[in-house]
mmCIF file as gemmi writes it, N, C-alpha and C atoms, coordinates in Angstrom:
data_model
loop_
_atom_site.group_PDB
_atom_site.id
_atom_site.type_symbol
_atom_site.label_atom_id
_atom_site.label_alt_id
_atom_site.label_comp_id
_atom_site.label_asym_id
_atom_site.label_entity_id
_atom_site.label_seq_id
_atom_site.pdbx_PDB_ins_code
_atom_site.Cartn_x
_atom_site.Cartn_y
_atom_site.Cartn_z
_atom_site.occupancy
_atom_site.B_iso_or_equiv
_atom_site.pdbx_formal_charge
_atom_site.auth_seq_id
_atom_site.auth_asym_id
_atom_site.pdbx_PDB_model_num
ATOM 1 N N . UNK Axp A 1 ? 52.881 64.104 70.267 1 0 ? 1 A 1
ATOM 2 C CA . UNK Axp A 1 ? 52.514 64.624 68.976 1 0 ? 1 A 1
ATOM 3 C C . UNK Axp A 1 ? 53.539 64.14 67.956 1 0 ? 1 A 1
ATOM 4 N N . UNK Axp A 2 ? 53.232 63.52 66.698 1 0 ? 2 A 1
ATOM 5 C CA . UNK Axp A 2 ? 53.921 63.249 65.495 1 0 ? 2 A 1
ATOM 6 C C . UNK Axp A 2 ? 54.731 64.409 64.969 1 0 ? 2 A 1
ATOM 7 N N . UNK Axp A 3 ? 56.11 64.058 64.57 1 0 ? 3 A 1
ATOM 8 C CA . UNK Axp A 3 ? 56.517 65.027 63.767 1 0 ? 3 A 1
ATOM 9 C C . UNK Axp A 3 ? 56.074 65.328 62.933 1 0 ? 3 A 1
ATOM 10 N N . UNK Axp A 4 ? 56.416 66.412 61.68 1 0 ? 4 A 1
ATOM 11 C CA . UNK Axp A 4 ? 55.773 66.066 60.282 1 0 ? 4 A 1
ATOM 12 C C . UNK Axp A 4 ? 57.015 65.635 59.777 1 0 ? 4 A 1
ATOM 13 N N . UNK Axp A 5 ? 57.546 64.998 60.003 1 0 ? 5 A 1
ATOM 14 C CA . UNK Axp A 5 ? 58.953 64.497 59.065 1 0 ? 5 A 1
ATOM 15 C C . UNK Axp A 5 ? 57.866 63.052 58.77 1 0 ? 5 A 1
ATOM 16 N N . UNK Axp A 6 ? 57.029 62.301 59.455 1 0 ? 6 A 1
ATOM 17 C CA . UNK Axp A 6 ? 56.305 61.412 59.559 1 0 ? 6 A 1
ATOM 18 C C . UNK Axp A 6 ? 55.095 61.51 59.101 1 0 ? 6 A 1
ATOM 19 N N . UNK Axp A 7 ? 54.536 62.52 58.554 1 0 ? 7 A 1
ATOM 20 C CA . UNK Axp A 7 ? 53.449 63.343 57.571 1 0 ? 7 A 1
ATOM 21 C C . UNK Axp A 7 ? 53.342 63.341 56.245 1 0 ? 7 A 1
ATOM 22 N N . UNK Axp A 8 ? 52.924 62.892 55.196 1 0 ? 8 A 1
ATOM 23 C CA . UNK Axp A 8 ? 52.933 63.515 53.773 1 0 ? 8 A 1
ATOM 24 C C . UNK Axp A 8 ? 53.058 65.16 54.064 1 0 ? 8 A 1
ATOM 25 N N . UNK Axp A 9 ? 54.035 65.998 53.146 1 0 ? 9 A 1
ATOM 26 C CA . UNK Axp A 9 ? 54.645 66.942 53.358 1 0 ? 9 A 1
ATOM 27 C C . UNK Axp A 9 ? 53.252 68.021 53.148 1 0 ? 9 A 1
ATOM 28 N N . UNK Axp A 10 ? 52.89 68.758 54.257 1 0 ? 10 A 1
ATOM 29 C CA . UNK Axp A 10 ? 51.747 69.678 54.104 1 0 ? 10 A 1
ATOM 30 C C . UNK Axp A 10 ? 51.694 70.484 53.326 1 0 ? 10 A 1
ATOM 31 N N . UNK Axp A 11 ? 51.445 71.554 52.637 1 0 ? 11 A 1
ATOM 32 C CA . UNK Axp A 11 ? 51.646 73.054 51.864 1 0 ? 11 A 1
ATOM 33 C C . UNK Axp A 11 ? 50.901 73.939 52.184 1 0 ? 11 A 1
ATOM 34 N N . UNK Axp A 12 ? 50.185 73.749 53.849 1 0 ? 12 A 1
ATOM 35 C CA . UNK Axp A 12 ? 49.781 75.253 54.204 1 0 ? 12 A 1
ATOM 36 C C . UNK Axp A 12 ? 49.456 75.326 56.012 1 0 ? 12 A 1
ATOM 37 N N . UNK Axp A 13 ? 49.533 76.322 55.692 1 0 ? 13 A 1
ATOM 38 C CA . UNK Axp A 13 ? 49.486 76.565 58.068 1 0 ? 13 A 1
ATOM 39 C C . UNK Axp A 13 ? 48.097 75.078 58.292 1 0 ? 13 A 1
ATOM 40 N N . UNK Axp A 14 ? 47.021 75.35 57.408 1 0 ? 14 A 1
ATOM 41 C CA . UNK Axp A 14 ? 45.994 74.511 57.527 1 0 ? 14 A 1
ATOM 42 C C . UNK Axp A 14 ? 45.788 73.169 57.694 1 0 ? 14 A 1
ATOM 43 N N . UNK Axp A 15 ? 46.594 72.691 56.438 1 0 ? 15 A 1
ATOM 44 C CA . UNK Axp A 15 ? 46.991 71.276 56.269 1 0 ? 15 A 1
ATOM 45 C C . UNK Axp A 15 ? 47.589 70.414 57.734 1 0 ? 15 A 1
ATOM 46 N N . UNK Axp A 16 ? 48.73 71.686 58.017 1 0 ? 16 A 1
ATOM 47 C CA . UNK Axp A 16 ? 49.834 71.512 58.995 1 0 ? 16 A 1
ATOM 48 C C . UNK Axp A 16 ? 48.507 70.783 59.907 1 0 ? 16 A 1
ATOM 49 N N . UNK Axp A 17 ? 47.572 71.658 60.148 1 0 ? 17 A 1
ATOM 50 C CA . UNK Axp A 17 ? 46.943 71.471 61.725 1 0 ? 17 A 1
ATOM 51 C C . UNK Axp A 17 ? 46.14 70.173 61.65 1 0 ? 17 A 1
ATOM 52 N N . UNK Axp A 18 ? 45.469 70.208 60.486 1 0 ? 18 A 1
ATOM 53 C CA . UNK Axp A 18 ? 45.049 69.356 60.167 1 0 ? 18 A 1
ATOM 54 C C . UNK Axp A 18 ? 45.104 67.8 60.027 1 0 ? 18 A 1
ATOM 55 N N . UNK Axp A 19 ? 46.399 68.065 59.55 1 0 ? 19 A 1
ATOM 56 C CA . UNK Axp A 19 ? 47.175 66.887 59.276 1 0 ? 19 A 1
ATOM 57 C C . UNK Axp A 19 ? 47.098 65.903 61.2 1 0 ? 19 A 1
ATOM 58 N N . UNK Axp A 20 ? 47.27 66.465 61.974 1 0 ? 20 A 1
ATOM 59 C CA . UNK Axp A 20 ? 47.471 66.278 63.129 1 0 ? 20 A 1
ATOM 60 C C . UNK Axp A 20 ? 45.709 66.009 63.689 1 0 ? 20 A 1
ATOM 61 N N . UNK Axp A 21 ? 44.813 66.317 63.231 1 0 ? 21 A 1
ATOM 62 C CA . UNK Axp A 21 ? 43.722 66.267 63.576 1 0 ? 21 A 1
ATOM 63 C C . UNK Axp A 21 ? 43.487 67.173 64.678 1 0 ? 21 A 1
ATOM 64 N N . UNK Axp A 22 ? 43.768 68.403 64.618 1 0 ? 22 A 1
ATOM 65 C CA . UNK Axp A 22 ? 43.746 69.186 65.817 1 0 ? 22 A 1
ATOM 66 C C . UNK Axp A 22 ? 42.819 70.657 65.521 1 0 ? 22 A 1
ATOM 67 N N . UNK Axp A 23 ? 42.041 71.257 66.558 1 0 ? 23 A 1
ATOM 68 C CA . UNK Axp A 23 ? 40.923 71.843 66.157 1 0 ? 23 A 1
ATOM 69 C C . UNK Axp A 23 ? 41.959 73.619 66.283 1 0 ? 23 A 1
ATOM 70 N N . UNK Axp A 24 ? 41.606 74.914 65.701 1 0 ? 24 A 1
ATOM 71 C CA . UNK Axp A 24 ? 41.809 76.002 65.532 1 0 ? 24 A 1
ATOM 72 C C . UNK Axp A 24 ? 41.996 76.326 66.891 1 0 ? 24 A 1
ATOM 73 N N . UNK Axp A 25 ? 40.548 75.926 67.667 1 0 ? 25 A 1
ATOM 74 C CA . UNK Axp A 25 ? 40.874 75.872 69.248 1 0 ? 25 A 1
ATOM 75 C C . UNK Axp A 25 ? 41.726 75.669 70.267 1 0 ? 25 A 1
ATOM 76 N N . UNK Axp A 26 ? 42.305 74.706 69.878 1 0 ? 26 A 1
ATOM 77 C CA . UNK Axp A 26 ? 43.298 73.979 70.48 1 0 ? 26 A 1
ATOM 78 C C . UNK Axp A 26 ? 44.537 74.831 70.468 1 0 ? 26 A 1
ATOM 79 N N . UNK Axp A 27 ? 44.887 74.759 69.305 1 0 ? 27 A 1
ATOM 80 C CA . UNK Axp A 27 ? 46.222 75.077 68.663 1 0 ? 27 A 1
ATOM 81 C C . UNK Axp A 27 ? 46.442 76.904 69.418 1 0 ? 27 A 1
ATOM 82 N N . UNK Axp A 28 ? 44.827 77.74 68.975 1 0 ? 28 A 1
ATOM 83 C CA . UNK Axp A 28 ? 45.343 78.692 69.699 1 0 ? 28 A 1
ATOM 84 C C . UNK Axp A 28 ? 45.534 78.651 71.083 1 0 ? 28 A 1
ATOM 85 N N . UNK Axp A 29 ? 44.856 78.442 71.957 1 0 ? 29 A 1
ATOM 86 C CA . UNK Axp A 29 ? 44.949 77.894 73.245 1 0 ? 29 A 1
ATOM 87 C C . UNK Axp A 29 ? 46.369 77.562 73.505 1 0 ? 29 A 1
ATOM 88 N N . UNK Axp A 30 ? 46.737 76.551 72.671 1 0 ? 30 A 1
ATOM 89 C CA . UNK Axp A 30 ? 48.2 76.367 73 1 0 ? 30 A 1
ATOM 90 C C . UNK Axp A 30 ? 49.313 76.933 72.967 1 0 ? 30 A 1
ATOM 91 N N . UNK Axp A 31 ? 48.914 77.874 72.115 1 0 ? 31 A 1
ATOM 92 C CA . UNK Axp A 31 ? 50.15 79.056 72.001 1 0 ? 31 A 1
ATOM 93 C C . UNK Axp A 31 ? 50 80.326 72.477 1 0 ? 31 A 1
ATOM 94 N N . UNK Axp A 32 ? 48.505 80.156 73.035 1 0 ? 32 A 1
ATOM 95 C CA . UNK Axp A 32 ? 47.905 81.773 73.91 1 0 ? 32 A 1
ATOM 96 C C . UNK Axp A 32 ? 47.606 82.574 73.28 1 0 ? 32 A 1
ATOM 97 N N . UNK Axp A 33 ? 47.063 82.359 72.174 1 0 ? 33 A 1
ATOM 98 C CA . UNK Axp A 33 ? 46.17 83.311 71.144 1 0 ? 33 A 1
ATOM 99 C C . UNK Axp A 33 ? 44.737 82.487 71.113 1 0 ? 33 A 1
ATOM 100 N N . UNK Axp A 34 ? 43.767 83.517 70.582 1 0 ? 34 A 1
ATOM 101 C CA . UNK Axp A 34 ? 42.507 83.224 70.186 1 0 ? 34 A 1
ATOM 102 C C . UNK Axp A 34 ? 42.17 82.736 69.179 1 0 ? 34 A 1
ATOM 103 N N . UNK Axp A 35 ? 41.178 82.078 69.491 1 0 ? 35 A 1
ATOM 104 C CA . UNK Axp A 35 ? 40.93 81.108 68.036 1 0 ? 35 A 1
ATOM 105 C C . UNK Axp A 35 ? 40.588 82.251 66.643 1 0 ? 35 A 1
ATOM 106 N N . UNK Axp A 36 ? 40.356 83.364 66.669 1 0 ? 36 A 1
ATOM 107 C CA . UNK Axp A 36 ? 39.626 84.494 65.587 1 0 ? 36 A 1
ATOM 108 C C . UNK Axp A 36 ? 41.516 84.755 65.458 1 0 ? 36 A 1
ATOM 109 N N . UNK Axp A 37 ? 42.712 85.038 66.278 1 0 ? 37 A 1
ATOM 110 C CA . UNK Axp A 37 ? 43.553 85.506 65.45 1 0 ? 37 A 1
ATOM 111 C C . UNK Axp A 37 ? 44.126 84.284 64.922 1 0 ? 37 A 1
ATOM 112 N N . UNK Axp A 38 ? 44.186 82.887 65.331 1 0 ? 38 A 1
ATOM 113 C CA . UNK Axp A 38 ? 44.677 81.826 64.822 1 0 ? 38 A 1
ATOM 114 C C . UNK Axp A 38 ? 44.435 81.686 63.682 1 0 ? 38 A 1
ATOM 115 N N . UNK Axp A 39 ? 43.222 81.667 63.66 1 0 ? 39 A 1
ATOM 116 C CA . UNK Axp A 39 ? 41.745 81.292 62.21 1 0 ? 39 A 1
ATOM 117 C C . UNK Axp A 39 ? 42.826 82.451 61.23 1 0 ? 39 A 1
ATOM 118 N N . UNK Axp A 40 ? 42.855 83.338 61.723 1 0 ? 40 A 1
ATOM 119 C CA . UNK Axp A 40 ? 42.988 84.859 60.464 1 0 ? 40 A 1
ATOM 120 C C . UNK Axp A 40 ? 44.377 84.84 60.051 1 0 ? 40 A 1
ATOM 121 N N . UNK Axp A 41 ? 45.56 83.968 60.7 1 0 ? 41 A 1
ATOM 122 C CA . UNK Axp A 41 ? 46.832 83.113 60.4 1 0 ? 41 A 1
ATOM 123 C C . UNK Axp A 41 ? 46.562 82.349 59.095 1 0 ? 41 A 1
ATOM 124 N N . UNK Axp A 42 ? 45.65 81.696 59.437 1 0 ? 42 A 1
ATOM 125 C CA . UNK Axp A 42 ? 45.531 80.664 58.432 1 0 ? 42 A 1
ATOM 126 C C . UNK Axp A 42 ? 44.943 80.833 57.117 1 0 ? 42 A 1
ATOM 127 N N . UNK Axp A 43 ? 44.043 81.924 57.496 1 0 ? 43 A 1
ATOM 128 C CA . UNK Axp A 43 ? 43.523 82.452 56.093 1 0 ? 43 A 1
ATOM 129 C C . UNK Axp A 43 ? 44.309 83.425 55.575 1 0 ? 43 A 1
ATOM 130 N N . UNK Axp A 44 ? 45.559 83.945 56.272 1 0 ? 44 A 1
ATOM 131 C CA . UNK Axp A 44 ? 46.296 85.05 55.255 1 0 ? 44 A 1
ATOM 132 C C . UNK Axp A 44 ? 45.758 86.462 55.501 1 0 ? 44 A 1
ATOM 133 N N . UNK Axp A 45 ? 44.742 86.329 56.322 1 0 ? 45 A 1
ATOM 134 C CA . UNK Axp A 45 ? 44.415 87.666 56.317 1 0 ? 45 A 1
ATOM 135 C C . UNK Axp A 45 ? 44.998 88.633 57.401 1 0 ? 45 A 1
ATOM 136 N N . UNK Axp A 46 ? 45.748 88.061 58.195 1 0 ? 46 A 1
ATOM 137 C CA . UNK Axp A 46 ? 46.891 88.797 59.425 1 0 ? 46 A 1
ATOM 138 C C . UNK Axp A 46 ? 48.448 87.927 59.19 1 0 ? 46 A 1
ATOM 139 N N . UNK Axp A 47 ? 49.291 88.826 59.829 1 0 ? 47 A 1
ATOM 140 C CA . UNK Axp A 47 ? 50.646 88.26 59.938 1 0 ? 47 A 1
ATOM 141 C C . UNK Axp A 47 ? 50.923 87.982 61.179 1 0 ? 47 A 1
ATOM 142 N N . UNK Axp A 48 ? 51.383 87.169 61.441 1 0 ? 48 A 1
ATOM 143 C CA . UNK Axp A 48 ? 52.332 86.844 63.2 1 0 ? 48 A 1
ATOM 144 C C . UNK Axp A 48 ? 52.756 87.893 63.101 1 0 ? 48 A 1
ATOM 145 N N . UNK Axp A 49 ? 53.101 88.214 64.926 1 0 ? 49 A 1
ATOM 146 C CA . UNK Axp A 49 ? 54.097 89.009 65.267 1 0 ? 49 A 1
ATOM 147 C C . UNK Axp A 49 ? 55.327 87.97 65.092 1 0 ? 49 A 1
ATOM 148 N N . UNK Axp A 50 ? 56.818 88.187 65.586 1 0 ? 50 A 1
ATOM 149 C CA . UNK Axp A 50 ? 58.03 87.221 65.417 1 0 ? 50 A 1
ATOM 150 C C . UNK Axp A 50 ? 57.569 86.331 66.117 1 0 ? 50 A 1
ATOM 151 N N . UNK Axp A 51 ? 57.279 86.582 67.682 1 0 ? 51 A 1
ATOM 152 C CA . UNK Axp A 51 ? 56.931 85.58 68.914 1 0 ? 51 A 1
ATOM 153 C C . UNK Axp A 51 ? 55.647 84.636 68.49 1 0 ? 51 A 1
ATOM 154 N N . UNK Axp A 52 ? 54.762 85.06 67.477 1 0 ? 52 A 1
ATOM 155 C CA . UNK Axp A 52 ? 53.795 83.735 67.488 1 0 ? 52 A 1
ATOM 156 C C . UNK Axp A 52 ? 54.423 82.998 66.046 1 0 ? 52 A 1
ATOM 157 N N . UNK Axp A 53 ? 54.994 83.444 65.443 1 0 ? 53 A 1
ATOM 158 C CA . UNK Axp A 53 ? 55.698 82.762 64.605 1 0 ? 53 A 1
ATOM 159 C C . UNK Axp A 53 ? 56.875 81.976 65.21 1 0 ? 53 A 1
ATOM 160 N N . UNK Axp A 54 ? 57.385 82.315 66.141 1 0 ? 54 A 1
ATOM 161 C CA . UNK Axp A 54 ? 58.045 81.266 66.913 1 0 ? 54 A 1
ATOM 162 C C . UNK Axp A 54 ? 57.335 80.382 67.576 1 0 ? 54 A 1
ATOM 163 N N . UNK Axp A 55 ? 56.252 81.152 68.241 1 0 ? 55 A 1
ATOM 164 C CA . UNK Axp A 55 ? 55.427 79.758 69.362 1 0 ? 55 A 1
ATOM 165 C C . UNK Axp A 55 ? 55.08 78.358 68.192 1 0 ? 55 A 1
ATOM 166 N N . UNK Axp A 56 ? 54.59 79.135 66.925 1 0 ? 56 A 1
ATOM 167 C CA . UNK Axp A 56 ? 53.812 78.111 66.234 1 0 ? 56 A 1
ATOM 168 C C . UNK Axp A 56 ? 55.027 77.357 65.318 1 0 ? 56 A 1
ATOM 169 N N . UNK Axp A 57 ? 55.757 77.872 65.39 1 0 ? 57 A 1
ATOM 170 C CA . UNK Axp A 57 ? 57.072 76.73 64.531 1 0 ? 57 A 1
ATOM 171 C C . UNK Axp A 57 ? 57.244 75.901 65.807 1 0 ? 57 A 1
ATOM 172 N N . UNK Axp A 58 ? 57.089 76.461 67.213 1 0 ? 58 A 1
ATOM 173 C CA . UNK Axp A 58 ? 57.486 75.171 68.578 1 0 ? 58 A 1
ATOM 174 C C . UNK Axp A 58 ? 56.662 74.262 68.437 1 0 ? 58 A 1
ATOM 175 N N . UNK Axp A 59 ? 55.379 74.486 68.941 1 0 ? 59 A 1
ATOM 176 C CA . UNK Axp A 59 ? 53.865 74.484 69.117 1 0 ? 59 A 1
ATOM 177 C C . UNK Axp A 59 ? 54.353 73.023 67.685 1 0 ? 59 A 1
ATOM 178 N N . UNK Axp A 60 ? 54.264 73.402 66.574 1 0 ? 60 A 1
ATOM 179 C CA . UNK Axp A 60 ? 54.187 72.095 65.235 1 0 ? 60 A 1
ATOM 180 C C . UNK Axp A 60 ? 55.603 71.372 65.218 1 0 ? 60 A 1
ATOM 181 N N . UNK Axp A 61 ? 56.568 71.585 65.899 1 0 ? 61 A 1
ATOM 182 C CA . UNK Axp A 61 ? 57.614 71.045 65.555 1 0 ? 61 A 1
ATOM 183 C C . UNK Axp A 61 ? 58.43 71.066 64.245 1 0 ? 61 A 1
ATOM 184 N N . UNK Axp A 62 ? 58.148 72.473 63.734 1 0 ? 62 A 1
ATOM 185 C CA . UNK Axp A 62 ? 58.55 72.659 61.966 1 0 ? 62 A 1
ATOM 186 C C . UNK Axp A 62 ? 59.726 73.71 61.897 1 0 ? 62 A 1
ATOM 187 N N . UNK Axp A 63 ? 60.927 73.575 61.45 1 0 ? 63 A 1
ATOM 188 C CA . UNK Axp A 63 ? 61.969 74.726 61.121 1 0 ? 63 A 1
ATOM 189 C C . UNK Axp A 63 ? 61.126 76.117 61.176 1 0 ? 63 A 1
ATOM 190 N N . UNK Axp A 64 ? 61.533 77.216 61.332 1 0 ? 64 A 1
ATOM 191 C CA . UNK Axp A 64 ? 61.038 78.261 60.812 1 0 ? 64 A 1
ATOM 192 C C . UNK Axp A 64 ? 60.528 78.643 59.496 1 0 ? 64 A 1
ATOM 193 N N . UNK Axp A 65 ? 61.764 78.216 58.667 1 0 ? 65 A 1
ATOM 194 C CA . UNK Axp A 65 ? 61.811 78.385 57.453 1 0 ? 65 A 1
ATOM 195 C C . UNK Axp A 65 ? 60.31 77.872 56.545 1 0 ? 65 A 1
ATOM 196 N N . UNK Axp A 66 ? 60.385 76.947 57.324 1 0 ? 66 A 1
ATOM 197 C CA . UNK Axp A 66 ? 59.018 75.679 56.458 1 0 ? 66 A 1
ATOM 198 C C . UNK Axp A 66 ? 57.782 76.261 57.254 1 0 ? 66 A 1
ATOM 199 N N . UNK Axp A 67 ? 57.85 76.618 58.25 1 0 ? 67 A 1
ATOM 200 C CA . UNK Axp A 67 ? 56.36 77.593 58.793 1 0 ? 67 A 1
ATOM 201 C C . UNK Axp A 67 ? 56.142 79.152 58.082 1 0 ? 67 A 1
ATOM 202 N N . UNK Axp A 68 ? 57.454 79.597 57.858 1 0 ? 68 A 1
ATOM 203 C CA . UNK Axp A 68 ? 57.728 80.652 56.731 1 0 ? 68 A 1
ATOM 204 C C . UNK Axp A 68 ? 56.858 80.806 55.225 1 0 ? 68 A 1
ATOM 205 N N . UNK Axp A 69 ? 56.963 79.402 54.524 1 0 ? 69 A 1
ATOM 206 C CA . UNK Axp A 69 ? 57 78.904 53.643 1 0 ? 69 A 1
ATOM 207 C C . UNK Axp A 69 ? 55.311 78.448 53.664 1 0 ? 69 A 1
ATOM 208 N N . UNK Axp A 70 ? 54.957 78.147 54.345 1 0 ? 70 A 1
ATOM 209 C CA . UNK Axp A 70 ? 53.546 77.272 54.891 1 0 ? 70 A 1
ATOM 210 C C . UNK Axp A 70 ? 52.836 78.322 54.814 1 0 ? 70 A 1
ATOM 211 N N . UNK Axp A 71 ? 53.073 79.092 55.427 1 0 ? 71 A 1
ATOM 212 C CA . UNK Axp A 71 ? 52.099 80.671 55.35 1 0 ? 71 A 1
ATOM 213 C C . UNK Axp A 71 ? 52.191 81.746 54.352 1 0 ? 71 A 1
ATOM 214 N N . UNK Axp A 72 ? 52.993 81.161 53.461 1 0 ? 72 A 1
ATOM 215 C CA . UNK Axp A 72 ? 52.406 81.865 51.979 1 0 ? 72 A 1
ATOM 216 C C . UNK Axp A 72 ? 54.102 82.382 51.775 1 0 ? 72 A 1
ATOM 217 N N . UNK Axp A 73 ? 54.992 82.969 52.641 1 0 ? 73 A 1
ATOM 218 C CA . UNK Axp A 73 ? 56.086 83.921 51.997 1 0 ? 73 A 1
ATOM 219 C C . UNK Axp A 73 ? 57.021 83.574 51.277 1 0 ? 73 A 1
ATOM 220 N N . UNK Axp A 74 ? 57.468 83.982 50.477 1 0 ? 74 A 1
ATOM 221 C CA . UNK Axp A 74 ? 58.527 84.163 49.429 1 0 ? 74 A 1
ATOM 222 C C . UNK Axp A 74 ? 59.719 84.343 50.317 1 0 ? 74 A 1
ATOM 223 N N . UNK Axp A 75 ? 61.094 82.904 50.504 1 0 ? 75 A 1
ATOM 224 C CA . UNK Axp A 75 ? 61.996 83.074 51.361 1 0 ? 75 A 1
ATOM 225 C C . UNK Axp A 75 ? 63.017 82.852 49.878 1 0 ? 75 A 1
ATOM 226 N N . UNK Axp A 76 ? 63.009 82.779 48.562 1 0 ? 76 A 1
ATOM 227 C CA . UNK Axp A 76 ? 63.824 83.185 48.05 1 0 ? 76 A 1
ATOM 228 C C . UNK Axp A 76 ? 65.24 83.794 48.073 1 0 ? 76 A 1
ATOM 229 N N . UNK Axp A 77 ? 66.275 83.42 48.243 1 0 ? 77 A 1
ATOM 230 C CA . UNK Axp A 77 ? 67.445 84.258 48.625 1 0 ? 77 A 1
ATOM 231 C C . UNK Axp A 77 ? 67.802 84.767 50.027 1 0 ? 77 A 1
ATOM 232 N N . UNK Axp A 78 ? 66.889 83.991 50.735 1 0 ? 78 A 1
ATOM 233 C CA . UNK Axp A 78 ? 67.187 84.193 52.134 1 0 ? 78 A 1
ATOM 234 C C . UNK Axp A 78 ? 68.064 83.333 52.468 1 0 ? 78 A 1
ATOM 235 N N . UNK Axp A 79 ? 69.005 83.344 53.468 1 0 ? 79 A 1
ATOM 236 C CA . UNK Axp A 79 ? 70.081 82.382 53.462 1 0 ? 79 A 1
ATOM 237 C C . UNK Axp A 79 ? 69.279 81.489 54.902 1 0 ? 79 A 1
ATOM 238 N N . UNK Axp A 80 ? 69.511 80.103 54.674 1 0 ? 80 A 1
ATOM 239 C CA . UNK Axp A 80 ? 68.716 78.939 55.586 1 0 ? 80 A 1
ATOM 240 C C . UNK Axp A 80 ? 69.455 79.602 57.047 1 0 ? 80 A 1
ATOM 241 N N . UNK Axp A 81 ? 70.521 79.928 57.57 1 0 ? 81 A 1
ATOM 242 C CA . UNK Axp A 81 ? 70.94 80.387 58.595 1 0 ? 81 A 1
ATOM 243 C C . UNK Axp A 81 ? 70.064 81.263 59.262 1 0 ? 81 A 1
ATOM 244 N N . UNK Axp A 82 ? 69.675 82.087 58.679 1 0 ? 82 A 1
ATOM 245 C CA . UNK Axp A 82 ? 68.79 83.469 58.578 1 0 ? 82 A 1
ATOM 246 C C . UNK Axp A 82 ? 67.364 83.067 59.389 1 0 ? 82 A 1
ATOM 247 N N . UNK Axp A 83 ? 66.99 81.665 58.903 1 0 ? 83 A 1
ATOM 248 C CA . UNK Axp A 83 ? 65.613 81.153 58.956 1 0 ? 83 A 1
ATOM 249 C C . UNK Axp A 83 ? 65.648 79.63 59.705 1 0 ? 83 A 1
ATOM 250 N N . UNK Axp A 84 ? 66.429 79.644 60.536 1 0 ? 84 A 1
ATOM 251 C CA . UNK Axp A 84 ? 66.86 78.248 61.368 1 0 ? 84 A 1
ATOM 252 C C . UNK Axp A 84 ? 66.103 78.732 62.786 1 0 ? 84 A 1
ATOM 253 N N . UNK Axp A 85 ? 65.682 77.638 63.538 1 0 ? 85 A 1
ATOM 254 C CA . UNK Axp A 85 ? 64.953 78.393 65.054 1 0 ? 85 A 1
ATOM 255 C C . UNK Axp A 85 ? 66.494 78.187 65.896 1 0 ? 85 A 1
């Protein structure tokens, strides 16, 4: 799998997957969630627990911070230490 350092820079969980050509299916599968809570990630309408917010910063190969950031939150004044995997 491509990094995204090798990507035009994405701006959302969607793009991310996308960018990769990879189906909702997949991605949950790969991290052991269902495609309905993956899907509901991406639309904003649920939050990760910490652990799928970790699987899916592994899972894409993306800092925390920038999967943070990808899914809508305001890391403002958070110190990058704070938000490093």
């Amino acid at each position: 799998m491509d990094k995204v350092e090798n990507l035009k820079s994405p701006t959302t969980l969607r793009e991310l997957r996308e960018q990769k050509n990879l189906s909702q299916e997949y991605v949950a599968h790969s991290i052991g969630l269902t495609r309905n809570a993956y899907q509901r990630y991406e639309q904003g309408l649920a939050e990760p627990k910490l652990l799928n917010f970790l699987a899916i910063a592994r899972f894409y190969q993306v800092p925390l911070k920038q999967l943070v950031v990808l899914m809508g939150y305001d890391v403002t004044g958070i110190p990058d230490d704070e938000l490093t995997q």
